[in-house]
N, C-alpha and C positions, 0 to 999 in steps of 0.2 A: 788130335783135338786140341791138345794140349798148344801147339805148334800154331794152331790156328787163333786161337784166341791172345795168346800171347802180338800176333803180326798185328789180329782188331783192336787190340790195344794200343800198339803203337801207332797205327793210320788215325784213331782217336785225338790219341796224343799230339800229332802232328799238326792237327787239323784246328786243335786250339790253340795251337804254337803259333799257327799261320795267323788267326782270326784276331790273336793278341796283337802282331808284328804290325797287320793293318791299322788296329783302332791306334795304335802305338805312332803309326807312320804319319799319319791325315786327320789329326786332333783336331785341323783348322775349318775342314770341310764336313765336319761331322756337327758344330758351331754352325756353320752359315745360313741353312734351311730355317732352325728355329729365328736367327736375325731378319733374316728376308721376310718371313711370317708375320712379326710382332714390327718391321715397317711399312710392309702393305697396309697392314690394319691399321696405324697410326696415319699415314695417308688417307686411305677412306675415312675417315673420321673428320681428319682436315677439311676433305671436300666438304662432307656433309654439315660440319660447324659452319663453314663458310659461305655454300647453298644457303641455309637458313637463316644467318645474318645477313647474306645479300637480302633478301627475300623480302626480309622485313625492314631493312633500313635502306634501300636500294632509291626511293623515292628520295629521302633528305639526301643523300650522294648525289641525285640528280640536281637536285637543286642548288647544292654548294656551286655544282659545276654552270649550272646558268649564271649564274654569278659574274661568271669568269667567262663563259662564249655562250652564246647559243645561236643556232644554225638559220639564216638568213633565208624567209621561205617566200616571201613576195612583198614589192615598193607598193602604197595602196597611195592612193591622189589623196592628197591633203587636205588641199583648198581649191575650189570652192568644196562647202560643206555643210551637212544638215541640221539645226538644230528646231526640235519639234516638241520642245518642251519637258522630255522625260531621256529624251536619250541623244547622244551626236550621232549624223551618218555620213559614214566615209564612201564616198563611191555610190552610184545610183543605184536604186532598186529596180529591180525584176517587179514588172505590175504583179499582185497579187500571191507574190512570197516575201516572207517577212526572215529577211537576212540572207543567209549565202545557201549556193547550192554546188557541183561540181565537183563531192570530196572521193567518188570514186578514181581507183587506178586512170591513170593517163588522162583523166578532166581538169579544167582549171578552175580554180575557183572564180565564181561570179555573184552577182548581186551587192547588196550594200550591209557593210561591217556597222555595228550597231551598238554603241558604246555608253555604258552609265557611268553614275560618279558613286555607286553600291560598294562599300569598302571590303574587305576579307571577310570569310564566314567564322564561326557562325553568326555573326551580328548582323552584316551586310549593313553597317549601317556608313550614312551618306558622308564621303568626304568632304564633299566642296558644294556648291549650288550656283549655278550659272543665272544672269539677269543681264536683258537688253537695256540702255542707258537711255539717256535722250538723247544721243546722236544715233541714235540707231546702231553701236556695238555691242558683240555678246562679250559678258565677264564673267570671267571665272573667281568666284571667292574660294580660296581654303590656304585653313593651318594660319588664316589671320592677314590672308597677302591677296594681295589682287593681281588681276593680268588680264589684259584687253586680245580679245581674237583677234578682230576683225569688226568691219561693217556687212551693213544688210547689201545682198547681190543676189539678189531675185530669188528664182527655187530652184530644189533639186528633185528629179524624180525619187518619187516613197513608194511603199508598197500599196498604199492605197492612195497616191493623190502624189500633186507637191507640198514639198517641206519647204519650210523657210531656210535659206543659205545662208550664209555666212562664208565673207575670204578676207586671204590674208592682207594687210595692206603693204601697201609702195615698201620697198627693203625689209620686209618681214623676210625669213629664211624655215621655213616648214618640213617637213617629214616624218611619215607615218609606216613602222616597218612591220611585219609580222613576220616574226623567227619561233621557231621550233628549238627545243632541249634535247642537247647531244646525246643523252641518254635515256632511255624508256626504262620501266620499271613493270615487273610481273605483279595481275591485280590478281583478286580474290575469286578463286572461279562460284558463279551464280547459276543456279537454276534457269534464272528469268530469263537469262541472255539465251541458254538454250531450244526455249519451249517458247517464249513470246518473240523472239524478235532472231532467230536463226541463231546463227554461232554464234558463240559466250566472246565477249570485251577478255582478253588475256592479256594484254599488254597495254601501257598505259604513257603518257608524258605532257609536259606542259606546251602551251601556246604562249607569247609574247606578245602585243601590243604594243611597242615606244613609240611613242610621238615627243617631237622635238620642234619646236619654235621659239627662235631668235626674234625679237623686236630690232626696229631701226635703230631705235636707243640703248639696247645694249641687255636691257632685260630679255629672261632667258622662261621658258617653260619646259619641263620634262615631265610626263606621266605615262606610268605604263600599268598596263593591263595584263591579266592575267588569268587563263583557263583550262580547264584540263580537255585532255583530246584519247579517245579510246581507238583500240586496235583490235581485231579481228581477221582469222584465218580467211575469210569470204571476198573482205573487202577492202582488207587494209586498214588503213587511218582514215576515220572516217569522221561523222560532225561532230564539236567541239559542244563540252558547256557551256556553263557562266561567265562570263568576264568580271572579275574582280579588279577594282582598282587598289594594286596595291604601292601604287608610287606617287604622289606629287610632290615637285619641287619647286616653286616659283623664287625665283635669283632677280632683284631689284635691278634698275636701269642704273650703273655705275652714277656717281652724282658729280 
């Protein structure tokens, strides 16, 4: 017996000898697990700080970047063009709809672009104010400057009738673009979108308006417009809001 517990002793013995020589041998790989642990976590974390700053600041990044480009979505006719008192119309109307239609997958857009002089919200209050002269041209007043469209050129189809037109004249140089923002932004998910009108708006970006006209004389106009345009799982990018004007620039006739 004696004989025997003396051998359990030393396979004891041995066995701590071993269990020492390992932790003794791979000090470096005994370290690694708790490192590997304490950067995943530090990773997920990251993502998740940076989810939630995108999330919320995602729109103004949008915007910096229009700035800088925004995505070229259709040339719309310039001139001739509608003016009816309360708003300009680019392109003729569809009898009996008031503005565009077409914003499903693979449609084009149609009808008539329908434009104010209603400044940024919340005030929406009026940039400029347009007046026929006595020769029969529309003007544009704002910021203190004037700029002459054009003259009267018959009408253009409205949604209810004809408009009075307006074009450009002899060496005038015009163009009216609407571009899309390279970047979309995640909105706020709503009830309303689910239960009243199908699937919820979850993604979201702006629309562009520029218009650009060149005088014979050298004077210049830039105005653009601006509106937001929602997305949904069903249908895509679909009809646009308000248009905001938030640009005019009128540049004198060099003298």
């Amino acid at each position: 017996m004696v004989g025997i517990a003396a051998k359990l002793s030393e396979a004891l013995a041995a066995g701590q000898n071993l269990q020492s020589e390992t932790r003794t041998k791979h000090p470096v790989m005994s370290g690694i697990r708790p490192i590997a642990i304490r950067v995943g976590l530090a990773a997920l974390a990251l993502v998740a700080l940076w989810g939630g700053v995108w999330r919320f600041t995602a729109e103004r990044w949008s915007l910096l970047v229009d700035r800088v480009y925004a995505v070229p979505m259709l040339v719309i006719r310039s001139t001739p063009f509608g003016w009816n008192g309360t708003y300009l119309q680019f392109e003729d109307a569809i009898p009996g709809l008031v503005g565009l239609k077409g914003f499903n997958p693979g449609e084009r857009l149609a009808g008539a672009h329908l434009l104010e002089l209603s400044g940024p919200s919340p005030q929406y209050k009026q940039v400029g104010t347009f007046e026929v002269n006595a020769n029969g041209q529309l003007e544009l007043f704002a910021r203190g400057r004037r700029f002459v469209f054009g003259a009267r050129a018959g009408t253009v189809p409205g949604d209810g009738g004809p408009v009075p037109a307006f074009a450009a004249e002899p060496g005038d140089k015009t163009s009216l673009v609407l571009k899309s923002s390279l970047l979309g932004w995640p909105t706020s998910f709503t009830l309303a979108g689910t239960y009243l009108s199908g699937a919820p708006t979850t993604w979201a970006r702006h629309l562009y308006y520029r218009l650009s006209w060149r005088k014979a004389s050298g004077a210049q106009l830039a105005m653009v417009w601006r509106c937001e345009q929602g997305w949904e799982r069903l249908n895509g990018w679909h009809n646009f809001g308000f248009e905001e004007l938030i640009r005019v620039e009128i540049t004198p006739a060099p003298q």
